[in-house]
SEMIFI-341767 format. One line per field, with one value per residue (C-alpha): residue in three letters; x, y, z. Coordinates in pm, whole numbers, padded with zeros to 5 digits. Last residue first. Example, Ala and Ser with C-alpha at 12.3 -4.5 7.8 and 13.67 -1.06 7.14 Angstrom:
2
vexkol	(SER  ALA) $
x	(01367  01230) $
y	(-00106  -00450) $
z	(00714  00780) $
This chain:
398
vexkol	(UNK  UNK  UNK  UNK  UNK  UNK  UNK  UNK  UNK  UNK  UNK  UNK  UNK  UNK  UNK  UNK  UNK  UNK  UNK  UNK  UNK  UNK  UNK  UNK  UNK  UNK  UNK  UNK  UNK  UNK  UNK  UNK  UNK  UNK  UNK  UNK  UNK  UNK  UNK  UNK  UNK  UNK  UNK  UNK  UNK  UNK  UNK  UNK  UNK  UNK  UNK  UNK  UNK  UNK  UNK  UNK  UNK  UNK  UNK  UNK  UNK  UNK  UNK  UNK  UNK  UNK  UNK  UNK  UNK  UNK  UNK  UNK  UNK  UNK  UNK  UNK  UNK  UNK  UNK  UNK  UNK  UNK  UNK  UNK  UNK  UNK  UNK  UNK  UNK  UNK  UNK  UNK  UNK  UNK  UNK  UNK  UNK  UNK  UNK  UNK  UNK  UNK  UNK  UNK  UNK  UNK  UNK  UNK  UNK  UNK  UNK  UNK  UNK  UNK  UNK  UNK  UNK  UNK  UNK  UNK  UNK  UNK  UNK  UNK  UNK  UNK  UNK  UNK  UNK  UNK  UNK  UNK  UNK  UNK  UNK  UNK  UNK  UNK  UNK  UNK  UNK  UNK  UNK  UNK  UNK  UNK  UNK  UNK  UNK  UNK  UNK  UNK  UNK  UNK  UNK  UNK  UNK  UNK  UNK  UNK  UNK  UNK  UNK  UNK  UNK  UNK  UNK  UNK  UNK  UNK  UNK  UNK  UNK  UNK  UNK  UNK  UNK  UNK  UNK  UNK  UNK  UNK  UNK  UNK  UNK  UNK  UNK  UNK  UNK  UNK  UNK  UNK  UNK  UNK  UNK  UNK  UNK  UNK  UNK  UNK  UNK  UNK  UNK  UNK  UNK  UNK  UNK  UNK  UNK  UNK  UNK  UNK  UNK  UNK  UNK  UNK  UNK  UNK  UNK  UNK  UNK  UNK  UNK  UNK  UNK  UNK  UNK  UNK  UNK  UNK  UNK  UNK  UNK  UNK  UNK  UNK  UNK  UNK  UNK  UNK  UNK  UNK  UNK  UNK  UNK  UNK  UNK  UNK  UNK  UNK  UNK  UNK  UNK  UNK  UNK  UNK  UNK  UNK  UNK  UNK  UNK  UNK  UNK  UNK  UNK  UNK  UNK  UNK  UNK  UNK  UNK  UNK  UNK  UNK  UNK  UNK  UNK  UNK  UNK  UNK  UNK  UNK  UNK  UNK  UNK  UNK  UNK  UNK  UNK  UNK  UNK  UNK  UNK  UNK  UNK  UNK  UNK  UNK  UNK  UNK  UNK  UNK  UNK  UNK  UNK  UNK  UNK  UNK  UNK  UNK  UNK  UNK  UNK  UNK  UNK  UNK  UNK  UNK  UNK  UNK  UNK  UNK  UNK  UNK  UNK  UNK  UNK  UNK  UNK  UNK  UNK  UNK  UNK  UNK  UNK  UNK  UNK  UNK  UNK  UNK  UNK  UNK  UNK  UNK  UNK  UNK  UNK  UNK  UNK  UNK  UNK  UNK  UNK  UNK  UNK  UNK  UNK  UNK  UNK  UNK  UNK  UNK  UNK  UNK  UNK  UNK  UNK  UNK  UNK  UNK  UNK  UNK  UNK  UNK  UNK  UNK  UNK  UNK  UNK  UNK  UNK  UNK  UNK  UNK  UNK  UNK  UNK  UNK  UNK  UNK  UNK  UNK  UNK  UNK  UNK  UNK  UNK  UNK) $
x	(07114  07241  07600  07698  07770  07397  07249  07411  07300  06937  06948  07079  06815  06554  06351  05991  05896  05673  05755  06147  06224  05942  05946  06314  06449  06223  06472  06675  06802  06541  06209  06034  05792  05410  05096  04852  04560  04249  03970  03605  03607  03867  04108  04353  04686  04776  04940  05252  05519  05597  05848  06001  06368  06627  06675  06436  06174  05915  05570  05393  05163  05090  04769  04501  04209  04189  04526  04602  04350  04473  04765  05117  05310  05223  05334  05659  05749  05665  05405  05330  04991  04649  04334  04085  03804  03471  03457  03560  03882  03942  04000  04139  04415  04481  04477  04726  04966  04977  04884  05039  05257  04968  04835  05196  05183  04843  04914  05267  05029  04806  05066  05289  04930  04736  04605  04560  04366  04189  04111  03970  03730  03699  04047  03978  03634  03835  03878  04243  04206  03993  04253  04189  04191  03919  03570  03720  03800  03429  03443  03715  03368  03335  03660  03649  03908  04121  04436  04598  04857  05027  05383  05588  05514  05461  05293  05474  05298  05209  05045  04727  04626  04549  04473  04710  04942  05316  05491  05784  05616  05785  05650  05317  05317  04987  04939  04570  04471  04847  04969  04671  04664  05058  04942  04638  04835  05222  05196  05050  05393  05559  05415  05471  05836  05850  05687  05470  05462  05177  05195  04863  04758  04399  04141  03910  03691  03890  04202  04043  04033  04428  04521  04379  04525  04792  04761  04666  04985  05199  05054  05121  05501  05519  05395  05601  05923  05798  05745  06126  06108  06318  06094  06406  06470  06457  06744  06697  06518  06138  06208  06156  05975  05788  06059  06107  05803  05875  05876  06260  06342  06116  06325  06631  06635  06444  06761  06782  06958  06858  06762  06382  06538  06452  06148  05983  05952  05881  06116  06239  06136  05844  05728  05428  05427  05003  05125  04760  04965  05213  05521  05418  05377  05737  05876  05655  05688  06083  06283  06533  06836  06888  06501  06525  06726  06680  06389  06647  06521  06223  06050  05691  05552  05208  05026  05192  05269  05434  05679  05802  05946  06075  06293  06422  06521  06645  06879  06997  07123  07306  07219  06870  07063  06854  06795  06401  06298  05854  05710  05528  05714  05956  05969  05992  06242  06467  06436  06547  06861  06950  06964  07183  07408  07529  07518  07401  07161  06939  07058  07008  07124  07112  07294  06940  06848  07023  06849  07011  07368  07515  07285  07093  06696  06401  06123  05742  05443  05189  04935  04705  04653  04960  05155  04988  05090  05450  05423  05409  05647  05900  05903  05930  06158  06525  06457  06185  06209  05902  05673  05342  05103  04735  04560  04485  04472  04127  04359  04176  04097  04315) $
y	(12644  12760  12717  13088  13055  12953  13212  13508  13346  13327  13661  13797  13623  13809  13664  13719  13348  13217  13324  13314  13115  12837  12844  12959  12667  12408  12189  12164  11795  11686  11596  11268  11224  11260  10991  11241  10961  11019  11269  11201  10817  10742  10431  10242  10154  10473  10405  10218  10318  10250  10373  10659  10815  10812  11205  11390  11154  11023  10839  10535  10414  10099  10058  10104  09890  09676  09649  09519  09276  09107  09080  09147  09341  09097  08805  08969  09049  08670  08504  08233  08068  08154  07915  08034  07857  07987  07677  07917  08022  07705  07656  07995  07895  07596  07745  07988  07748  07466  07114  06794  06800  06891  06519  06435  06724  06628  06308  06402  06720  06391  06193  06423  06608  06272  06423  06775  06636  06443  06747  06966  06662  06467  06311  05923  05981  05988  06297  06359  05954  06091  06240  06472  06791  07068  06892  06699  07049  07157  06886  07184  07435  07369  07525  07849  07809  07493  07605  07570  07816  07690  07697  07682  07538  07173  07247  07301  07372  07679  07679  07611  07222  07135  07405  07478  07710  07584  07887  07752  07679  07962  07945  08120  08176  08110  08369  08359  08705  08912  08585  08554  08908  08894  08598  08746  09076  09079  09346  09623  09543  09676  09961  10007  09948  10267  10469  10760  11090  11300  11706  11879  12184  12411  12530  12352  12133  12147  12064  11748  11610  11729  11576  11233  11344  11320  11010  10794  10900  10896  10536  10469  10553  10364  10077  10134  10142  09790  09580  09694  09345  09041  08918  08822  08511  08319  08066  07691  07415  07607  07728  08091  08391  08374  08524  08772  08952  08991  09378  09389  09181  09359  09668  09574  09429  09763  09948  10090  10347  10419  10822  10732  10373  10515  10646  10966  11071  10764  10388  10410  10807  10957  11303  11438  11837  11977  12334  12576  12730  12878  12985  12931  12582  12546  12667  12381  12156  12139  12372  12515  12317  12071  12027  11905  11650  11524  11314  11114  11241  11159  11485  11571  11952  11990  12349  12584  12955  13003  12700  12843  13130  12885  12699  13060  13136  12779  12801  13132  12988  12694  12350  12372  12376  12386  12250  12266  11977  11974  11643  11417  11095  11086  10728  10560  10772  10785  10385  10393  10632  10793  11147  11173  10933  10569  10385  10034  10120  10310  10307  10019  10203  10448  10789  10983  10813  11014  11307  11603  11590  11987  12122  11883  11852  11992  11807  12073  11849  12018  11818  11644  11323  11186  11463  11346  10922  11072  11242  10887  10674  11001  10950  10558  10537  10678  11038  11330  11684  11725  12017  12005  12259  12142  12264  11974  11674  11503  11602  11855  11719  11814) $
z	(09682  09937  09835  09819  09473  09402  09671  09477  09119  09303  09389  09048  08918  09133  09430  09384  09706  09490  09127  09159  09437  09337  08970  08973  09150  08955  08805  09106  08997  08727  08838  08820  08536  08574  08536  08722  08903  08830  09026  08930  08952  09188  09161  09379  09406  09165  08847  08787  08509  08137  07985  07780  07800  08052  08046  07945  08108  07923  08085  07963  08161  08342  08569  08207  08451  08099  08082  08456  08398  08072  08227  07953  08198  08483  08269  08148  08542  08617  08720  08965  08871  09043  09184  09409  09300  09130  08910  08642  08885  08843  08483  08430  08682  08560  08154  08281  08468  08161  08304  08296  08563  08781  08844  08969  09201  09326  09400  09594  09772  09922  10040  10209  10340  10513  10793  10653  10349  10630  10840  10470  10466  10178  10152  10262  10086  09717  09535  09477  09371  09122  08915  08557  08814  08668  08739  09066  09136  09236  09562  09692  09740  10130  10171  09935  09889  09889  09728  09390  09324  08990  08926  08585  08211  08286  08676  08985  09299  09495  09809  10024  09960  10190  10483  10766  10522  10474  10430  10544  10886  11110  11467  11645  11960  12150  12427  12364  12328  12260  12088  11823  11779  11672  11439  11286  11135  11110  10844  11065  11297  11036  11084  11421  11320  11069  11337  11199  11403  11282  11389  11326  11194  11308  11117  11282  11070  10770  10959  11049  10718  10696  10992  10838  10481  10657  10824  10526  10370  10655  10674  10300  10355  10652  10449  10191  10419  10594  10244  10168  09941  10018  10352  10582  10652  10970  11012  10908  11049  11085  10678  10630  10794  11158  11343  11089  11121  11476  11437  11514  11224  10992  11121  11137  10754  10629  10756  11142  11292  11653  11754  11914  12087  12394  12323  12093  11764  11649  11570  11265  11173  10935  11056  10910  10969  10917  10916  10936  11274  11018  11126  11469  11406  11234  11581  11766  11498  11500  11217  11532  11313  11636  11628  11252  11333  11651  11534  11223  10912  10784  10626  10549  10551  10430  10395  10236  10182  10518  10485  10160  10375  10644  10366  10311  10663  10655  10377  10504  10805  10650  10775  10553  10184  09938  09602  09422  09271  09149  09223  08933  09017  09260  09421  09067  08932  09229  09228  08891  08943  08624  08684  08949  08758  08770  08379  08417  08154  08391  08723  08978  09179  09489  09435  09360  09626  09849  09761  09587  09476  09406  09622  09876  09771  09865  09693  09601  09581  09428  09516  09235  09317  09195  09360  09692  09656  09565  09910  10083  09857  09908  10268  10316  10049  10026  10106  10237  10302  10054  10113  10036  09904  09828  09571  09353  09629  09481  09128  08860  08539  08245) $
């Protein structure tokens, strides 16, 4: 098999729920040999979170464990007891990632902060994932994906102007978090190279979703404009998605000075008359215009639409569903879903990497049983007997 970009590496895994385990599952793709340290006895929290696999709840049956774990090694530990973290210190000097989001007093109440961990192992590049940093006043605040996308303004500018603000659906924020741990790793890591030297990187969950925010934050920090919710109603006409005989079409002006080119697709002229030619007098006259157009797109199928423009080099898409994006043409060709078996829930297909490299692919790996590797990494790393481990086991350290 060829060798990861990340083959080599060590992490440590301290991570739960999502940002933290998105972020070192991006490393055990690549390669890393990502090693999870889970509770005894009921290992990460998301191993609890549903929806399980045929409705039936288990440690090995969560779906969103599965997804978030892929191709990690499980070992079970308990850090709060002393021996736990005299051993969790031992692995710590043999690698060369530690990431963990727990709450920023955490660790530091358990004497496993960066400082101590640096000493350890001065080579320790420690990524700490937390809502709000590792410092500040609100540093210790709990916070769900909910808080934070509402504390990030996100939220303000979400939904219907007449209604309440909604929130986005997805945990958009956690990924991102988890992606910029990622990137900032491998940042600490790059520079590690040069100097030999670790690195502590403190990733905000609400600076990140502040990322998502983008032109509209700017817009208000340079020209103090602030921006309001507009149900998704986009400045150009037409921008959005509109119903077509067999489900919803995107059909949007874009490129701009290209929107003459849909008179070839759209079977109505009166779309194309001089009262709409410029993108200002579709604006002008948008309740009007968007009624033609919805009445011209009745009698279209979504595919055929989209194909239609996006031949006249025009942004057009269709809403799709799960069964759609299973069955895309694209996706296929680029191989993104693979089929990987677990020993427990069986074989499907998964997600590959969000973006490719040439020499080093992406590892399409199963999540790890509960503690599955315990003697792989107490055993051959750290030459502990069986009768050690079976000592440890009843002792509740692992």
């Amino acid at each position: 098999m060829t060798e990861g970009a990340l083959s080599g590496l060590r992490v440590i895994d301290l991570t739960h729920y999502i940002a933290g385990p998105y972020c070192t599952k991006l490393m055990a793709g690549f390669g890393a040999e990502v090693i999870k340290v889970e509770l005894p006895g009921r290992g990460d929290m998301t191993r609890s979170m549903g929806p399980f696999y045929k409705a039936e709840a288990g440690i090995e049956r969560s779906i969103p464990f599965l997804w978030l774990n892929t191709g990690k090694k499980s070992i079970t530990l308990n850090i709060k007891s002393s021996k736990g973290r005299e051993i969790l210190k031992d692995i710590i000097r043999e690698a060369d990632v530690l990431v963990e989001n727990f709450s920023p007093s955490f660790l530091p109440s358990l004497n496993l902060d960066y400082e101590t961990l640096r000493e350890l192992n001065p080579r320790l590049v420690m990524t700490s994932i937390s809502n709000f940093g590792q410092t500040g006043p609100y540093r210790n605040y709990e916070a769900e994906e909910i808080v934070e996308y509402a504390l990030s303004g996100g939220m303000y500018l979400t939904g219907d102007p007449a209604k309440a603000p909604l929130n986005a659906g997805p945990a958009v924020t956690q990924y991102t978090a988890g992606l910029n741990a990622y990137v900032g790793t491998l940042m600490a890591l790059f520079r590690r190279g040069n100097n030999g030297m670790g690195a502590h990187v403190d990733v905000s969950i609400q600076e990140s979703a502040l990322d998502n925010i983008e032109i509209s934050l700017v817009n208000y920090l340079h020209l103090g404009v602030l921006a309001k919710r507009t149900n998704d109603r986009h400045s150009m006409v037409p921008w959005e998605l509109y119903p077509c005989s067999d489900g919803e079409v995107a059909v949007i002006s874009a490129p701009i000075r290209y929107w003459h080119r849909a008179a070839e697709v759209l079977d109505e002229p009166a779309l194309f008359d001089k009262k709409y030619r410029h993108c200002m007098d579709r604006r002008k006259y948008r309740e009007e215009y968007e009624a033609l157009l919805k009445k011209c797109l009745k009698k279209y199928r979504k595919k055929e639409l989209s194909r239609a423009g996006q031949e006249k080099k025009l942004a057009f898409g269709y809403l799709a569903d799960f069964d759609d994006v299973l069955e895309s043409p694209q996706l296929r060709s680029r191989k993104f879903f693979e089929e990987v078996t677990h020993p427990v829930t069986g074989s499907h297909r998964y997600c590959g990497a969000p973006y490719k490299m040439s020499k080093t692919p992406w590892r399409h790996a199963r999540a790890p049983l509960l503690g599955e590797h315990n003697f792989t990494v107490y055993g051959k790393m750290l030459g502990l007997s069986m009768e050690e481990l079976e000592q440890l086991k009843k002792e509740g350290v692992i």
